[in-house]
C-alpha positions in Angstrom: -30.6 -22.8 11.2 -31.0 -19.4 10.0 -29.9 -16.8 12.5 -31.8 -14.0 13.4 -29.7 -10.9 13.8 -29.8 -7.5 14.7 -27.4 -4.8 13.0 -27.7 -1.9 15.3 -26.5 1.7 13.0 -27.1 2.3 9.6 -23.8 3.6 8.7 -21.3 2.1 6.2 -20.0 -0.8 8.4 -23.9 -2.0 9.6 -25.0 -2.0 6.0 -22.0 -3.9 5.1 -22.7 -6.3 7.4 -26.3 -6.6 6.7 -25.4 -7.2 3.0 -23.0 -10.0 4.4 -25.4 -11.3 6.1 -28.9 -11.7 3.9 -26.3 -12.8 1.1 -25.4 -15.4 4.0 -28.5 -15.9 4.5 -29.5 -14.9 8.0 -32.5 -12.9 8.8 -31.6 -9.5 9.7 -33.4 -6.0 10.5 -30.8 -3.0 11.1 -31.9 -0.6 13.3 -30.8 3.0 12.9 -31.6 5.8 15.8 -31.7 8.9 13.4 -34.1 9.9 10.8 -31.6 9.4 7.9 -29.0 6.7 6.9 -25.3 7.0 6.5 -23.6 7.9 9.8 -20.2 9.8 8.6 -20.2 8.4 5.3 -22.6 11.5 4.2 -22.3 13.6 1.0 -23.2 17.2 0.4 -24.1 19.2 -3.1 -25.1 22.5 -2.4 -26.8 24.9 -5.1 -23.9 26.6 -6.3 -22.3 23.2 -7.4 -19.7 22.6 -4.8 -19.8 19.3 -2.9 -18.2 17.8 0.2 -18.4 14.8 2.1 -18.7 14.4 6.2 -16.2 11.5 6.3 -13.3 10.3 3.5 -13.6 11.7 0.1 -12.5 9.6 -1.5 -12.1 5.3 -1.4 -9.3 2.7 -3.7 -10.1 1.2 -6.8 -9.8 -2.4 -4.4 -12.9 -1.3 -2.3 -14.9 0.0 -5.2 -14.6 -3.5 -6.9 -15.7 -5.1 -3.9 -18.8 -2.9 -3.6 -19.5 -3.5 -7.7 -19.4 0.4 -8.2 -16.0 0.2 -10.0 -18.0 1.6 -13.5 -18.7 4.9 -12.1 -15.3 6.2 -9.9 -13.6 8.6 -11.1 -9.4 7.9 -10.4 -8.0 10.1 -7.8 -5.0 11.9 -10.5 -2.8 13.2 -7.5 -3.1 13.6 -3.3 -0.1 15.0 -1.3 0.5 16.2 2.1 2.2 19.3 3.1 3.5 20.9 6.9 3.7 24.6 6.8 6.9 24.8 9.1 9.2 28.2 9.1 6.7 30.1 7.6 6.7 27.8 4.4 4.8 24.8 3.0 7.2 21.1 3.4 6.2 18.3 1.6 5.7 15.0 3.6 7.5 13.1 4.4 11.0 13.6 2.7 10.8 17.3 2.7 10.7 17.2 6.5 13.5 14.7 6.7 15.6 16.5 4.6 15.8 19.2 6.8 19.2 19.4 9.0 18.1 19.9 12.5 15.2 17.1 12.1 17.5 14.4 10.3 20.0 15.4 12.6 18.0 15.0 15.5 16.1 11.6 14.1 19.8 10.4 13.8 21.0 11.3 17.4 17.3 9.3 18.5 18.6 5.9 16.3 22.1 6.0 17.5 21.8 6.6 21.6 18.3 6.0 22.8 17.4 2.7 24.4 15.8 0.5 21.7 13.1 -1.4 24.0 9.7 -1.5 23.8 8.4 2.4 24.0 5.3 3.1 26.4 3.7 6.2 25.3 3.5 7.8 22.2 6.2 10.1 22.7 8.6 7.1 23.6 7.5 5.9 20.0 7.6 9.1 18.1 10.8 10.1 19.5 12.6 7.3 19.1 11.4 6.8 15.7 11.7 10.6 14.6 14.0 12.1 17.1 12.9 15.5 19.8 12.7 17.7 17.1 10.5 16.6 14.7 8.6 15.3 17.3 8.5 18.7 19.3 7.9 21.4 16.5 5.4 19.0 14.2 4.3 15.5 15.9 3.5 16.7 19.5 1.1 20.1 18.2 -0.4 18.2 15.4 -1.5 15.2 17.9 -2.9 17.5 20.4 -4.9 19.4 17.8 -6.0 15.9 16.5 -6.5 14.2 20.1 -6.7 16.6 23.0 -4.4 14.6 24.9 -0.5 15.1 24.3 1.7 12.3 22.5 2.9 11.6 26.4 -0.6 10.9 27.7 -1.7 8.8 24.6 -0.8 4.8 24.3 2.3 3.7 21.9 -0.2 2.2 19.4 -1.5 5.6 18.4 1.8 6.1 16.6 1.1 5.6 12.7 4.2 4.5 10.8 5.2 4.9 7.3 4.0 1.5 5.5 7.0 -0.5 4.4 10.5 0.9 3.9 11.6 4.7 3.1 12.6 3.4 -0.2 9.4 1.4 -1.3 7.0 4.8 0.1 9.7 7.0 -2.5 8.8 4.5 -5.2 5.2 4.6 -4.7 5.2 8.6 -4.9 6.8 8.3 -7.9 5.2 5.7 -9.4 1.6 8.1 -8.7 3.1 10.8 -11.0 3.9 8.5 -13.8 0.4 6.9 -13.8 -1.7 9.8 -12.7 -2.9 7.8 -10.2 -3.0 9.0 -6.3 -1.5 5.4 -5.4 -3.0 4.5 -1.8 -0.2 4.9 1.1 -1.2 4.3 4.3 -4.8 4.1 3.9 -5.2 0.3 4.6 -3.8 -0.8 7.8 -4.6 -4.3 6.9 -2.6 -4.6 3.6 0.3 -3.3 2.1 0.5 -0.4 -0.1 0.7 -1.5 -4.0 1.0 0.5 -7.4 -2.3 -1.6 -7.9 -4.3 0.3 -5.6 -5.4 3.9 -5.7 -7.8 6.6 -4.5 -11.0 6.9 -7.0 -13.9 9.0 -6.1 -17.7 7.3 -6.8 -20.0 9.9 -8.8 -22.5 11.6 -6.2 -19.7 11.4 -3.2 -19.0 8.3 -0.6 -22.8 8.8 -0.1 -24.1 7.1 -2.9 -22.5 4.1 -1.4 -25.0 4.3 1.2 -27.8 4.7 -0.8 -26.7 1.5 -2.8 -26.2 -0.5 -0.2 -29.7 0.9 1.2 -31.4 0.4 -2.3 -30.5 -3.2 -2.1 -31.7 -3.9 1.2 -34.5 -2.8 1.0 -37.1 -2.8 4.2 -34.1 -4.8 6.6 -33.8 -1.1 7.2 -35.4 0.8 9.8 -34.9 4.5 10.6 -36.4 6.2 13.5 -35.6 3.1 15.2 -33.1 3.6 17.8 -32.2 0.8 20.0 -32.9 1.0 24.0 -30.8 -2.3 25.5 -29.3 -5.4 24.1 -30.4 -8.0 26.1 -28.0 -11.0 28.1 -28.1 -13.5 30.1 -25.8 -16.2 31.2 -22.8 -14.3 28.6 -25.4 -15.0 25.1 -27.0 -12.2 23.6 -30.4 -13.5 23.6 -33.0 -10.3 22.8 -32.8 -6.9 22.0 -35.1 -4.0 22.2 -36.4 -1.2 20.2 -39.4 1.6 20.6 -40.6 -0.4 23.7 -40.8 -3.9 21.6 -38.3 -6.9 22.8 -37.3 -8.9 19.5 -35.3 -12.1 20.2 -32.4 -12.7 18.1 -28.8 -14.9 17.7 -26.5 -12.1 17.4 -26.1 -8.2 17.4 -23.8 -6.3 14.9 -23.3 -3.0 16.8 -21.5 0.2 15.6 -22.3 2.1 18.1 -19.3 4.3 19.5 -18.2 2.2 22.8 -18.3 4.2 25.3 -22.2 3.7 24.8 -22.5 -0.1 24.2 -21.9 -0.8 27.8 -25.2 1.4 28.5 -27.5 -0.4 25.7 -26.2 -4.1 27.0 -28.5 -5.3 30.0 -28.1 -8.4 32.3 -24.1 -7.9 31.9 -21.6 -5.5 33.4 -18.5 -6.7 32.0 -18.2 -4.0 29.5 -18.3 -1.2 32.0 -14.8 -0.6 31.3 -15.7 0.6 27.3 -17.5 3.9 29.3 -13.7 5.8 29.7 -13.2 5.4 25.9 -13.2 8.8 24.7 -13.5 9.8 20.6 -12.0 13.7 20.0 -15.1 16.0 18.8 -14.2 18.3 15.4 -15.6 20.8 13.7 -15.5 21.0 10.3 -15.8 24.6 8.5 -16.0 24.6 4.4 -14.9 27.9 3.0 -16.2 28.3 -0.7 -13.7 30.5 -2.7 -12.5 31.5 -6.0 -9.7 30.2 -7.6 -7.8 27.1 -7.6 -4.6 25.5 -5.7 -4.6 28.0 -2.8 -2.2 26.1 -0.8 0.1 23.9 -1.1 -1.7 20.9 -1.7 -4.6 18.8 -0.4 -4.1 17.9 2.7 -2.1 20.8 4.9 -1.0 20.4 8.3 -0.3 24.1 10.6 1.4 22.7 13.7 3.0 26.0 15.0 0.2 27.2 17.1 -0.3 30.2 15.0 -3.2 29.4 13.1 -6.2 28.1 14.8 -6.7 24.8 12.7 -4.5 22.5 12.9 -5.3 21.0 9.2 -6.5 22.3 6.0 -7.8 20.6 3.1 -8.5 21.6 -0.2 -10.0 18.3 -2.3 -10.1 20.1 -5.7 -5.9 19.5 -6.0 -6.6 16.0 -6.2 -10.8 15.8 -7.5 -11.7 19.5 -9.0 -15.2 18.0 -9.8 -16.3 18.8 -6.3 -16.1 22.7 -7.1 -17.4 24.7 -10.2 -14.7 25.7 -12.5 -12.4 28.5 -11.3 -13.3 27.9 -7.6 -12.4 25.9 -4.8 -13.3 24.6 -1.2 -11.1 24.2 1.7 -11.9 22.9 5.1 -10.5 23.5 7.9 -10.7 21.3 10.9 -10.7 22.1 14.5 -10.4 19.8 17.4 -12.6 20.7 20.3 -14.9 19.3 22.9 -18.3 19.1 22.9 -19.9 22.4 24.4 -16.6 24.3 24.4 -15.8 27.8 22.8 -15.5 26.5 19.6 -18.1 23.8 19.8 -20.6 26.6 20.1 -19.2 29.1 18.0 -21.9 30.7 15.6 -20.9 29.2 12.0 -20.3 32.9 10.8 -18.1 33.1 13.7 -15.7 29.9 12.5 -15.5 31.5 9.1 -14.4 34.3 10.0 -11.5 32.6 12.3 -10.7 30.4 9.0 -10.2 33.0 6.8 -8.4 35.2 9.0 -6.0 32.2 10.3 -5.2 31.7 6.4 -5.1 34.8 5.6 -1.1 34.7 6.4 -0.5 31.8 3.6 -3.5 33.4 0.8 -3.4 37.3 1.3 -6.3 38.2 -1.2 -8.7 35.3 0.7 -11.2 38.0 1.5 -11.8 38.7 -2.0 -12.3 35.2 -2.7 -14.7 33.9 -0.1 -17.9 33.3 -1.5 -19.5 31.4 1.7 -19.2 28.9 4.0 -20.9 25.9 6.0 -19.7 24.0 9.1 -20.4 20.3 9.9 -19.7 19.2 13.8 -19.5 15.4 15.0 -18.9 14.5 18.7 -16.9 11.5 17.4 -14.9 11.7 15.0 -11.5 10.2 16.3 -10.7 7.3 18.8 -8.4 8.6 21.5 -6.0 5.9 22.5 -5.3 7.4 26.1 -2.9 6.0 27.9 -5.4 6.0 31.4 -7.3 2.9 29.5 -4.9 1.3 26.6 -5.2 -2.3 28.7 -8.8 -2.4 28.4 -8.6 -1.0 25.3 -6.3 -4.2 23.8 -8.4 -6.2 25.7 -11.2 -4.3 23.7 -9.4 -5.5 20.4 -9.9 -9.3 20.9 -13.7 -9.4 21.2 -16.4 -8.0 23.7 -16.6 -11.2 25.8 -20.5 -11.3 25.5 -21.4 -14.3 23.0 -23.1 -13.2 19.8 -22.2 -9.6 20.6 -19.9 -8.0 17.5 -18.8 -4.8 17.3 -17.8 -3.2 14.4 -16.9 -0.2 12.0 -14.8 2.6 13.3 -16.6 3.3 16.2 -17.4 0.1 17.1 -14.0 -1.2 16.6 -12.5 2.3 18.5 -10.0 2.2 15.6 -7.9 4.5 13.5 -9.5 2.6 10.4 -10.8 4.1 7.0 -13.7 2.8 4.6 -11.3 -0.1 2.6 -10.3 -1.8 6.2 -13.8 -1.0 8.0 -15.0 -2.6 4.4 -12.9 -6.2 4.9 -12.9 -6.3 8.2 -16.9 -6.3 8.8 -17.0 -9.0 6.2 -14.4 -11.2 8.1 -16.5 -10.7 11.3 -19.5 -11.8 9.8 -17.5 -14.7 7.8 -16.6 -15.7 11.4 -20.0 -16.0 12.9 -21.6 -17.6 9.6 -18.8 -20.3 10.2 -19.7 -20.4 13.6 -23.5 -21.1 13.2 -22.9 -24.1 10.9 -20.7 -25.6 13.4 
């Protein structure tokens, strides 16, 4: 039998699974709402040279050999993390341990707090970190990130080093002797390895697309959104699109959950997916001169001062993304849709950028050479704790035969492009198996 199947989203994770799936050989069409492919995984070039991508910026030499573009990645030389904290950058993780009153407090947390299962976030953080860390960095940072507080988010939000103290120092160490930005904590699905680092494909994450687009060829239709997914008796048995009903064996959906419930007909037992919520950002891109502004790529500002709540500036660890001499930063902001900052005029948001790092780079004014501002409504799951039940129940299928969903969204996980990547092709491993049985 050769199933028919519908991928709904033209994204990184449907077109992964349409690969998997014609190379499988099932008949698939994907079906993608907007005008253009890609989703997240977009990539910009402007015509001053400087580029910048909506989603990651970068992927690991493991996912680029999977995807046969190994032969035109550039490696990822260095990536590091810093928390401005006391009016001063701190490199993470062990320059925020090493300072008294947080391993003091971290230590006070191991040695008296109750060591059962925590509930919340908080519990977790807490006991894993101690009040002040958790206070004065975790808590603001999460907010910023979330909108909800680490007490009102589920214990699962809480992301952990990978491995031991000891094997994370190694790692970091072992990136400076290879000049290689050696991938820690960016595949929740497999541990971290001096084998696998951060490249960057020529043309952005976005080539990708186009790839995996190229190859398909006309399984792709855009300007094609889908109006209901069609049930009956649990099996997914039609689905329809511009007013046509198309039968099919299976749907691959990545759309964001909270919508699937309203695109599947003839069942309401995902009515529960419609209080998942995913944390709206804006993202403004400040064009500069110069190089290494701050500290280093990724900055995190939890004190409240500063509007943001992280900066990045990709040339530390890829400088081809700006002309030589100059830079770009980005500054995120978590908001909700329609708020002040949601609607701010982009002129508007520059202006906030530069004048909340004005503090850390005094001459910034001088430097700005322009700016854009990209806005998603979804670019985080939120792991509330009003709906974390559902939400685990969520995690072991949708209940609906032949119903898979998948890719960040689809999954409503904190997953990047290497897990979303391995994960789509063991769910459609899973159904192929299931067919020929």
């Amino acid at each position: 039998m050769r199933p028919r199947v519908a991928v709904v989203g033209a994204g990184f994770a449907g077109l992964v699974a349409a690969t998997e799936l014609v190379a499988r050989g099932a008949e698939v069409t994907v079906f993608e709402a907007a005008p253009h492919v890609g989703g997240l995984a977009r990539s910009f070039t402007d015509d001053d040279g400087f580029s910048h991508d909506f989603g990651a910026h970068f992927i690991t030499n493991r996912l680029a050999d999977a995807l046969g573009v190994s032969d035109r990645c550039r490696v990822v030389e260095k990536h590091g993390e810093a928390v401005f904290i006391d009016g001063k950058p701190s490199w993470y993780p062990y320059g925020l341990a090493l300072k008294p009153r947080f391993a003091t407090s971290a230590l006070r947390s191991r040695l008296t707090r109750h060591r059962g299962p925590s509930v919340t976030a908080g519990d977790e953080f807490r006991r894993l970190y101690g009040d002040a860390l958790t206070d004065e960095v975790i808590a603001p940072l999460i907010e910023g990130w979330s909108g909800r507080t680490v007490d009102e988010l589920a214990r699962t939000t809480v992301e952990k080093l990978p491995g031991s103290m000891l094997n994370t120092a190694y790692l970091i160490v072992a990136s400076r002797v290879l000049n290689k930005a050696i991938a820690i904590g960016y595949g929740h699905d497999s541990e971290p390895s001096i084998d696998v680092w951060h490249v960057y494909p020529e043309g952005g994450v976005g080539s990708i697309i186009g790839d995996l687009v190229d190859a398909l060829g006309d399984v792709v239709r855009v300007d094609a959104p889908v109006e209901g997914i069609d049930v009956r008796d649990g099996r997914v048995e039609s689905i329809t699109s511009r007013g046509e009903s198309i039968p099919i064996d299976a749907v691959f959906s990545t759309a964001p959950v909270h919508v699937l419930p309203r695109l599947v007909r003839g069942d309401e037992s995902l009515s529960y997916l419609e209080r998942f919520r995913y944390r709206p950002m804006v993202f403004v891109n400040l064009r500069l001169e110069g190089r290494g502004l701050l500290a280093t790529a990724t900055n995190w500002f939890p004190d409240g001062t500063s509007p943001f709540f992280r900066v990045s500036e990709a040339t530390v660890s890829m400088p081809w993304l700006a002309p030589e001499g100059k830079t770009i930063l980005t500054a995120d902001y978590g908001c909700q849709v329609g708020d002040d900052i949601w609607t701010m005029d982009d002129d508007d948001l520059a202006e906030m950028s530069l004048s909340g790092l004005e503090p850390f780079i005094p001459d910034i004014r001088s430097r700005f050479l322009g700016s854009s501002v990209l806005r998603t409504p979804i670019a985080y799951p939120v792991f509330s704790m009003e709906y974390e039940e559902d939400r685990q129940r969520f995690e072991r299928g949708t209940g609906i035969e032949g119903l898979f969903s998948i890719g960040r969204n689809g999954e409503f996980a904190h997953i990047l492009l290497e897990d979303i990547y391995f994960r789509t092709v063991a769910t459609v491993d899973r159904f192929i198996d299931d067919v020929a049985t």
